[in-house]
C-alpha positions in Angstrom: -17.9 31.8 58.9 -18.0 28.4 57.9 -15.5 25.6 58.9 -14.9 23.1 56.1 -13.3 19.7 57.4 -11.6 17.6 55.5 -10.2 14.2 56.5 -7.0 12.7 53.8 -5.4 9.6 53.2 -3.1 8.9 50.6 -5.0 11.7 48.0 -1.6 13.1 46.5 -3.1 13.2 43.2 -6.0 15.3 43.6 -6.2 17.2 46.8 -4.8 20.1 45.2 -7.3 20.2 42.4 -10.2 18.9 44.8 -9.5 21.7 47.0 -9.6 24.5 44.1 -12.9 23.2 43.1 -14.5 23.9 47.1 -13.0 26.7 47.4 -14.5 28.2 44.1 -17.4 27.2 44.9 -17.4 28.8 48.0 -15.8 32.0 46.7 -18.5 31.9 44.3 -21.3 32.1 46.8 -19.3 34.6 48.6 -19.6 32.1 51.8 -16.7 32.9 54.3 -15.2 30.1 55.1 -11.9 28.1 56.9 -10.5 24.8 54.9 -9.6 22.2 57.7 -7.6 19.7 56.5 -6.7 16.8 57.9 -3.8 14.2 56.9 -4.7 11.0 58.8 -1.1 9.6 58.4 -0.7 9.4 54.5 2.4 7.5 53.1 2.2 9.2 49.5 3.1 12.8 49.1 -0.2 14.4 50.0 1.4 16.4 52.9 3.5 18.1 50.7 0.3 19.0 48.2 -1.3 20.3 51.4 1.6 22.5 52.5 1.4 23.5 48.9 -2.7 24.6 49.2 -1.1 26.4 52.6 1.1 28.6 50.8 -1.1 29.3 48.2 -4.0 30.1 49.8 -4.5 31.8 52.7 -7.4 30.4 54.7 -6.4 26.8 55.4 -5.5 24.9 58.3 -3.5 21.9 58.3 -3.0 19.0 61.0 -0.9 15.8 60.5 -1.4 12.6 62.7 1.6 10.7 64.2 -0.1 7.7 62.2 -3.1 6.3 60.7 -5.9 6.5 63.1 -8.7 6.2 61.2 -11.5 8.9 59.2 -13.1 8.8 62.9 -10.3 10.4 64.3 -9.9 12.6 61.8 -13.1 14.1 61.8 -13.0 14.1 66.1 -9.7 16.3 64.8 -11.5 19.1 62.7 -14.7 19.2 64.8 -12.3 19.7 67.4 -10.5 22.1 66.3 -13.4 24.5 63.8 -14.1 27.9 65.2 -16.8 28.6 62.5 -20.2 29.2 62.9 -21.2 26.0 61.6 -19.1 22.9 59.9 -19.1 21.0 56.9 -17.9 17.8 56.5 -17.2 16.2 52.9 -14.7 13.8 51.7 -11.8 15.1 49.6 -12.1 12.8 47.1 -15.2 15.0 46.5 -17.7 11.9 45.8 -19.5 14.2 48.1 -20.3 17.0 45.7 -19.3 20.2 46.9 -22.0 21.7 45.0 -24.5 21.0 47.7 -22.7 23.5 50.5 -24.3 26.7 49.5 -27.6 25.3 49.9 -27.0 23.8 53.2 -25.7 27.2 54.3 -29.1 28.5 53.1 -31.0 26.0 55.0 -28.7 26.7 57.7 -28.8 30.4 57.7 -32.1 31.3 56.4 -34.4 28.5 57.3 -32.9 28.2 60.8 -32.0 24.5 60.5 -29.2 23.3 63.0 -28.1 20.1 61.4 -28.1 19.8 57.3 -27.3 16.5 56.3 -26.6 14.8 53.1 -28.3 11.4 52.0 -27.7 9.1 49.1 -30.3 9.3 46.3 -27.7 7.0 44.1 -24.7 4.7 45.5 -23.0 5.3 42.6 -20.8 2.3 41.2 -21.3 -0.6 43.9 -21.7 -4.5 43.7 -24.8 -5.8 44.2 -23.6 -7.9 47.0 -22.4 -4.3 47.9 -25.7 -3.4 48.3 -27.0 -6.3 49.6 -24.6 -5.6 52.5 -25.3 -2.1 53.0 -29.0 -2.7 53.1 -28.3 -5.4 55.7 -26.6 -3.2 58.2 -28.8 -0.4 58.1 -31.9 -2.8 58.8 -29.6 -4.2 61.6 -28.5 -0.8 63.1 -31.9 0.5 63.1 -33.2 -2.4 64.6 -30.6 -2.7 67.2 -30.6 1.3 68.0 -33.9 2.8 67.0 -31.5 5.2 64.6 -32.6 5.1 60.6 -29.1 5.7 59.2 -30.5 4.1 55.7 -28.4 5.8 52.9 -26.8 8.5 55.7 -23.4 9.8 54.8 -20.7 12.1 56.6 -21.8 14.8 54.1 -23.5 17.3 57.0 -23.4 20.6 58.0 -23.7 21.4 61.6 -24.2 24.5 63.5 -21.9 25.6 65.9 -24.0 24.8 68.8 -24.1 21.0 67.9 -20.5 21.0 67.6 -20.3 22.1 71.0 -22.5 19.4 72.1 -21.2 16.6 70.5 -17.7 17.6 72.2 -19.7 16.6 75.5 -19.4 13.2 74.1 -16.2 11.5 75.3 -16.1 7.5 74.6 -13.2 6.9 72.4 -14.8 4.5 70.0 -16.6 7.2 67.7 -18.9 7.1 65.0 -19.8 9.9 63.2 -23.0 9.3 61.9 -24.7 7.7 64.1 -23.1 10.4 67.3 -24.3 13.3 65.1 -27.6 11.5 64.6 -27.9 10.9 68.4 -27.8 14.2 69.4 -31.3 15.6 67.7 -31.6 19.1 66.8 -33.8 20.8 64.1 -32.6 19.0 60.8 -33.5 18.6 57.4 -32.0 15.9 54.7 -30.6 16.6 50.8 -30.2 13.9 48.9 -27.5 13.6 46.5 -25.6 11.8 44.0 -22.7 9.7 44.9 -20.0 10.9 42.1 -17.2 8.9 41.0 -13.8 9.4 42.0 -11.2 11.4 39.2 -8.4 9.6 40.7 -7.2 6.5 42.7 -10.1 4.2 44.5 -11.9 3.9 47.6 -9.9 3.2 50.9 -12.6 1.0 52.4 -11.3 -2.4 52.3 -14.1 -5.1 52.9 -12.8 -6.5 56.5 -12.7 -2.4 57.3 -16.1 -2.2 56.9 -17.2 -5.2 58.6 -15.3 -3.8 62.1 -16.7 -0.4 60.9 -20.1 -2.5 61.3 -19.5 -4.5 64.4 -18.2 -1.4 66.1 -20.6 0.9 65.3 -23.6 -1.5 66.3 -22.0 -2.8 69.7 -20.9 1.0 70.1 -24.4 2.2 70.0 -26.8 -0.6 71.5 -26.7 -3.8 74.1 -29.1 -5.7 72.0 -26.0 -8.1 70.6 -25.9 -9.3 74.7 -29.6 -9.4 74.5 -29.6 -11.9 71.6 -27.4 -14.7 73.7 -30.2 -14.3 76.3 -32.8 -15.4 74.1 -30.4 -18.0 72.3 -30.5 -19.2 75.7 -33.9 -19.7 76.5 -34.2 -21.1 73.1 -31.8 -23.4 73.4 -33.1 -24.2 76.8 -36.5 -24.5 75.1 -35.6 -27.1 72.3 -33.6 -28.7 75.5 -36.7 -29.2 77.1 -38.8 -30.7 73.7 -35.4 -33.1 73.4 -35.8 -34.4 77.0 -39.4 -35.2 76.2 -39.0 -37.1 73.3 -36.2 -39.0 74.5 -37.9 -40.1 77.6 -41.0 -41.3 75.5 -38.9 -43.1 73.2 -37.3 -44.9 76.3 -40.4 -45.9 78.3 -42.2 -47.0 75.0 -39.5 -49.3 74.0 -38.3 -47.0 71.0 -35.1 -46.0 72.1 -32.2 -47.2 70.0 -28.7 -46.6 70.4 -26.4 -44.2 68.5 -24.9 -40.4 68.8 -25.5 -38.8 66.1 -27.9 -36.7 68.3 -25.5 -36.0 70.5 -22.7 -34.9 68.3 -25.4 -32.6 67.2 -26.3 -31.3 70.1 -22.5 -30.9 71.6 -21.6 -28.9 68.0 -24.7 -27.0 67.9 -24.3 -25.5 71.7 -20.2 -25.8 71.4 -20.8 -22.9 68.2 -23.6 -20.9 70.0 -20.9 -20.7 73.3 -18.3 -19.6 71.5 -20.7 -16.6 69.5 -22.1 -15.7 72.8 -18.3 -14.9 74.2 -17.2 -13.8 70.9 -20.0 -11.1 71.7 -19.5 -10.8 75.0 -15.3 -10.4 74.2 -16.1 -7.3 71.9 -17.6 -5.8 74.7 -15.1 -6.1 77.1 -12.7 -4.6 74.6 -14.6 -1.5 74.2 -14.6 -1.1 77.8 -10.8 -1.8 78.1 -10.5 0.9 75.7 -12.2 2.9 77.4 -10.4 2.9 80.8 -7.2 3.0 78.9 -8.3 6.4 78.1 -5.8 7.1 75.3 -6.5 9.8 73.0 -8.3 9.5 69.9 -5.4 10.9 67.8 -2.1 12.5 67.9 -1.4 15.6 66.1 2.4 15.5 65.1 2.7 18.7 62.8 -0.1 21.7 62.3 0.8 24.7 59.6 -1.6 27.7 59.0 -1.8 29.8 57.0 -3.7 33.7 58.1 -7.3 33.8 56.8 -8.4 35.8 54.5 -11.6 38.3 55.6 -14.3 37.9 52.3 -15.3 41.9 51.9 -17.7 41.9 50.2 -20.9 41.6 52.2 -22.5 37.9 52.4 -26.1 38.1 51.3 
């Protein structure tokens, strides 16, 4: 059986439809399967199109969060909570075609592969300074963690054994990709198409995914604290050049008077100070969080509804 997860917010117009459309596809490659769906504290109406799916169908699984905590949380939720074999994870605004499962359960199944995951070929509509950005951070993660995230998505299947494994994994401060990249295991890639959105737009605002940035890079890798140590020594460096030439100028009878060197000097190291506890500030925050040891996400309502045995045989 396969555990589809599926984290919501505010997706009132289509859920209903979205859903149809996976679980058709899934019918029609008789794949056994559970729906887990997620409402990560929606203030439209797209509870009450879930409860709706629930009653229709009868192999879904619904949790509700107290609040908004975040698509983090509610994946942590579903991968939490799956009993299948293996899991999928898509969005439900479907701009991670759906298309692609019964391959990956092929690859999964028949080729033995433990982790299936899902890379962009196309971005679909973005800005260039959209991709400018994106291109940025994935040279910056990679350099900072040794992980190749370039064009990675949430769009993965995982067999049940991963799952398990990247339970073991407790910090609070999650993120997805690079956690489920982390962990290793026999995997293979598909790319795919971004599609568009039928309804509404993307949730991502752009200060989201700057933090989403920051937090997955200081989340993953100490190089950050290792870049005020060199800004030290280079600071200390061009320090040591400065002294020089200021003593030469003095001895030789060069020396004049005036600060604009010094006003230089005092804003240029003021502004690499404050970086350095900026940095340093992050840090400490992640740990606080840490030792605060609050959960990831509160489940305030859950409704299920029986699921439904496939009989005819899977091939």
């Amino acid at each position: 059986m396969i555990s589809i997860i599926l984290p919501v917010y505010n997706e009132e117009k289509q859920i209903y439809i979205n859903v149809q459309r996976i679980r058709s596809i899934l019918l029609g490659a008789r794949i056994k399967h559970q729906l887990i769906i997620i409402d990560d504290g929606s203030t439209d109406d797209s509870w009450s199109e879930l409860q709706r799916l629930a009653e229709d169908f009868n192999n879904v699984l619904l949790l509700k969060f107290s609040r908004n905590f975040g698509k983090e949380a509610a994946l942590c939720a579903g991968l939490e909570t799956a009993t299948g074999d293996a899991c999928v994870i898509l969005d439900a605004d479907l701009q991670h075609p759906p298309e692609y499962i019964p391959e990956m359960v092929r690859l999964w199944r028949d080729e033995g592969y433990e982790v299936v995951e899902g890379i962009k070929a196309s971005r679909g509509r973005e800005t260039m300074w959209g991709k400018i950005a994106a291109l940025t951070y994935y040279r910056l993660f990679n350099k900072a963690t040794g992980i190749n995230l370039t064009n990675a998505s949430d769009f993965k299947l995982l067999d049940q054994k991963v799952v398990e494994t990247w339970k073991t994994l407790q910090e609070k401060d999650t993120f997805f990709r690079g956690m489920s990249a982390w962990l290793g295991y026999k995997r293979i890639q598909i790319p795919f198409p971004v599609q568009e959105r039928r309804e509404g737009r993307s949730k991502w605002s752009l200060p989201g995914l700057f933090k989403l940035a920051v937090d997955s890079i200081t989340s993953f890798s100490a190089m950050p604290l290792q870049v005020i140590t060199g800004l030290g020594i280079g600071l200390l460096f061009f320090d040591v050049v400065l002294v020089g030439q200021t003593l030469y100028m003095k001895f030789s009878g060069q020396a004049f008077t005036g600060f604009t060197t010094v006003i230089i000097l005092i804003l240029g190291i003021g502004s690499c100070i404050m970086i350095s506890l900026g940095i340093i500030g992050i840090y400490i925050s992640k740990i606080y969080d840490e030792v605060k040891g609050r959960p990831r996400y509160i489940i305030s309502e859950q409704k299920k509804s029986a699921l439904k045995t496939i009989r005819r045989k899977i091939q």
